[in-house]
C-alpha positions as CSV (number, residue, x, y, z in Angstrom):
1,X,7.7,-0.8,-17.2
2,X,10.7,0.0,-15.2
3,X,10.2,0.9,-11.9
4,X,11.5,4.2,-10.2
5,X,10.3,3.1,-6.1
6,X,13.0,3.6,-4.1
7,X,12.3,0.8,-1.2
8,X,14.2,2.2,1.1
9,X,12.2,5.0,1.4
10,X,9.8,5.2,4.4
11,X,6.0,5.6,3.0
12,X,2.8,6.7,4.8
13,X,-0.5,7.9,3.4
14,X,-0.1,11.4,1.6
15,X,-2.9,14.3,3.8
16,X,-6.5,13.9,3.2
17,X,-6.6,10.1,2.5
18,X,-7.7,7.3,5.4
19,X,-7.2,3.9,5.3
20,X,-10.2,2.1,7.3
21,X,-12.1,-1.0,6.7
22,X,-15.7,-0.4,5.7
23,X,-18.0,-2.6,6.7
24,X,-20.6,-1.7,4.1
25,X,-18.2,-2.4,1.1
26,X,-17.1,-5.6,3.4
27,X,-13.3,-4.2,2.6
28,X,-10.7,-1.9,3.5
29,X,-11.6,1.4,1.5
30,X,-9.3,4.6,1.2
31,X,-11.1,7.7,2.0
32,X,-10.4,11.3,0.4
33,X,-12.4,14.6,0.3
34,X,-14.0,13.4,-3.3
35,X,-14.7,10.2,-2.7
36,X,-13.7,6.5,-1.7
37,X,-11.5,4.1,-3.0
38,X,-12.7,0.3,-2.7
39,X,-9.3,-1.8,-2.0
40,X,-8.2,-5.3,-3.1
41,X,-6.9,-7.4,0.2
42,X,-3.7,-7.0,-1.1
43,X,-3.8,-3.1,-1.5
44,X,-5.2,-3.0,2.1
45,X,-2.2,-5.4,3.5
46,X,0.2,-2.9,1.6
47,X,-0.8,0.1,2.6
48,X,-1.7,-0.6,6.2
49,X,1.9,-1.2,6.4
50,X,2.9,2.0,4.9
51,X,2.2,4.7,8.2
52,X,5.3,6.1,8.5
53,X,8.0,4.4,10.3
54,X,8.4,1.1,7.6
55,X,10.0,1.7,4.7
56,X,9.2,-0.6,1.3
57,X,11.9,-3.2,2.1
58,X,10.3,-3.4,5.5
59,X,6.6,-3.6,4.2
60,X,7.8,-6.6,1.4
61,X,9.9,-8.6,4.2
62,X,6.9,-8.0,6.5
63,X,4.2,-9.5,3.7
64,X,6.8,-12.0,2.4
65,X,6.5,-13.2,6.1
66,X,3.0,-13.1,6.3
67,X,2.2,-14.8,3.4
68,X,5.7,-17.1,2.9
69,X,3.6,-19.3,-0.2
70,X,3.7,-15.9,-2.3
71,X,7.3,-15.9,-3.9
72,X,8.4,-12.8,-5.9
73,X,6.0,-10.4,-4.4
74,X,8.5,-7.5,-4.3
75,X,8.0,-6.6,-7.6
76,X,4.2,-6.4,-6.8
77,X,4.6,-4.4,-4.0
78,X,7.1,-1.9,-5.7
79,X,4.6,-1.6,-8.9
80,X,1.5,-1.1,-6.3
81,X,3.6,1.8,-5.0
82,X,4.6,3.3,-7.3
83,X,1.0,3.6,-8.8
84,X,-0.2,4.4,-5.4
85,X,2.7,7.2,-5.3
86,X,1.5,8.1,-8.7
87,X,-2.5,8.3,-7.5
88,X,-1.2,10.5,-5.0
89,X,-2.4,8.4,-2.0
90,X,1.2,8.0,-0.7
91,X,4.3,10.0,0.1
């Protein structure tokens, strides 16, 4: 699949969705109008950095940082967003 995320694009959560943890679904859910998505630790780290002011190269060096044992998590982090950009959770 090639990629189309530009990662030097600033991201934040699209209108209508929240990012909160859930204590209930012990994990960080996204919450829309319709419903609620139940997010992998991962998904959560992601888009907890993606609020506006960091762009994708800022939210990969700020996770490879984080978690230095994960090599090659770029291409992770640009396929989550660009599915999330797909699902319509980001903008």
């Amino acid at each position: 699949m090639t990629l189309k995320v530009d990662l030097t694009k600033v991201f934040k959560l699209n209108h209508g969705f929240r990012l909160q943890w859930e204590k209930a679904q012990d994990a960080h859910v996204l919450l829309y109008p319709e419903g609620m998505i139940k997010l992998s630790p991962s998904a959560a780290e992601i888009l907890t950095l993606c609020e506006g002011s960091n762009s994708g190269e800022d939210v990969v060096a700020a996770l490879e940082k984080k978690f230095p044992e994960a090599q090659g998590i770029a291409n992770d982090i640009k396929e989550f967003i660009q599915e999330a950009l797909s699902n319509g959770w980001l903008k």
